[in-house]
C-alpha positions as CSV (number, residue, x, y, z in Angstrom):
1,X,20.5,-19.3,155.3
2,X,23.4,-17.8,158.1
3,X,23.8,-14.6,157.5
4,X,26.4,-12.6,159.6
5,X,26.7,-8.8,160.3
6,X,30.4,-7.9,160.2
7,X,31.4,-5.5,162.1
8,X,34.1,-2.2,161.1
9,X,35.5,0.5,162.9
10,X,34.9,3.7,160.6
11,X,38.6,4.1,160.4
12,X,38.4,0.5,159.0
13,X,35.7,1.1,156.9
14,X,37.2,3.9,155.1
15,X,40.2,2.6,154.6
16,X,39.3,-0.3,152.6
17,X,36.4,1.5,150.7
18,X,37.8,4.5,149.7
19,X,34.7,5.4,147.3
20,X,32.1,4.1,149.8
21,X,32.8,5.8,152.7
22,X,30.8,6.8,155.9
23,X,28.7,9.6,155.5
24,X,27.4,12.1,158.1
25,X,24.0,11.3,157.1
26,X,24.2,7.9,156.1
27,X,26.1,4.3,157.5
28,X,26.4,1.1,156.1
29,X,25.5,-2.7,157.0
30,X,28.0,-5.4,155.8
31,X,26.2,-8.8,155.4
32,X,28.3,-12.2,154.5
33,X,26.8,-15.0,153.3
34,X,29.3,-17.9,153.2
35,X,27.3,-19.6,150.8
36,X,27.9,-17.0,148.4
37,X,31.1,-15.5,146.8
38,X,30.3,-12.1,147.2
39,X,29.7,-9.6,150.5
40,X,26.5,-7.1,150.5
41,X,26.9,-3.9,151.5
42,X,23.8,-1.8,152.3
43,X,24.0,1.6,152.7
44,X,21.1,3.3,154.8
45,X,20.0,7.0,156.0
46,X,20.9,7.1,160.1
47,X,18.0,8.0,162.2
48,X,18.1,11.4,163.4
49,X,18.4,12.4,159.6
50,X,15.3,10.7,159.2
51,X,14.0,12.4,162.0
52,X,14.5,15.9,160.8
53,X,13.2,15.1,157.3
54,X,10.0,14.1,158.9
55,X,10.0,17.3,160.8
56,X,10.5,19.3,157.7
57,X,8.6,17.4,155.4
58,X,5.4,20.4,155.2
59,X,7.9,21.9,153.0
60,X,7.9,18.9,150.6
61,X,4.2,20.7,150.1
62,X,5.7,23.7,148.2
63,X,8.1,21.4,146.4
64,X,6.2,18.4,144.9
65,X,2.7,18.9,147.0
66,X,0.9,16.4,149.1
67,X,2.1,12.8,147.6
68,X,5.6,13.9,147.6
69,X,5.1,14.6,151.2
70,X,3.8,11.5,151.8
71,X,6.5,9.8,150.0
72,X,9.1,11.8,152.0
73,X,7.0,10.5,155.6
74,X,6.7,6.5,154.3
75,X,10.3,6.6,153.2
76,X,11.9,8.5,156.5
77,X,9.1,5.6,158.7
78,X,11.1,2.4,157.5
79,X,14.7,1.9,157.4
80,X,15.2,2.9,153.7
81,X,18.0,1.3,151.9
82,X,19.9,4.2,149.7
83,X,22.3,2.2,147.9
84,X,23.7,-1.6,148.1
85,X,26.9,-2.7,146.8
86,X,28.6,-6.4,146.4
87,X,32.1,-7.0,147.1
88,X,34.3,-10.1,146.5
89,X,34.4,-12.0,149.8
90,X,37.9,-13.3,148.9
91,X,39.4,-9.7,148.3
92,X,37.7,-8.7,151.5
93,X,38.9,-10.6,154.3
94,X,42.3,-10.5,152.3
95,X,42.2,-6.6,152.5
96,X,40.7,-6.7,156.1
97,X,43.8,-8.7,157.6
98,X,46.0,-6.2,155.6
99,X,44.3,-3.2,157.6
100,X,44.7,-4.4,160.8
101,X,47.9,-4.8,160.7
């Protein structure tokens, strides 16, 4: 299978998913597989968020006690996908020669 990262500008991101836009905390990975119809778009948590949660996971403790901590630590160690979302490939690249014009 050849898969291929595309590659958006936030300003171009946000423009053509006006409910799915970048986040402080979060970015997404857009993934086209010409042998499908659709495009996959993964949203994960950046880095440095992940990084803080680890450092303030001892108070998942007084929350949900020792396994939700350990949840919180396995979660924040591998690059966690949050959310993923399909879009037409068609209405894509349609819509992505309409924004950078």
């Amino acid at each position: 299978m050849n898969k291929n990262k595309v590659k958006l500008t936030r300003a171009q991101h946000n423009k053509l998913f006006k409910y799915r836009q970048i986040k402080l905390l979060t970015y997404y990975e857009i993934i086209d597989d010409p042998q499908k119809k659709d495009i996959e778009m993964r949203q994960y948590i950046r880095l440095p968020v992940r990084v803080i949660s680890i450092l303030l996971s001892p108070l998942a403790i007084l929350v949900g006690g020792v396994p939700a901590m350990i949840t919180l630590i396995k979660e924040c160690l591998t690059k966690t996908e949050v959310g993923a979302y399909t879009v037409n490939r068609e209405w894509f690249y349609k819509a992505l020669r309409g924004a950078s014009d």
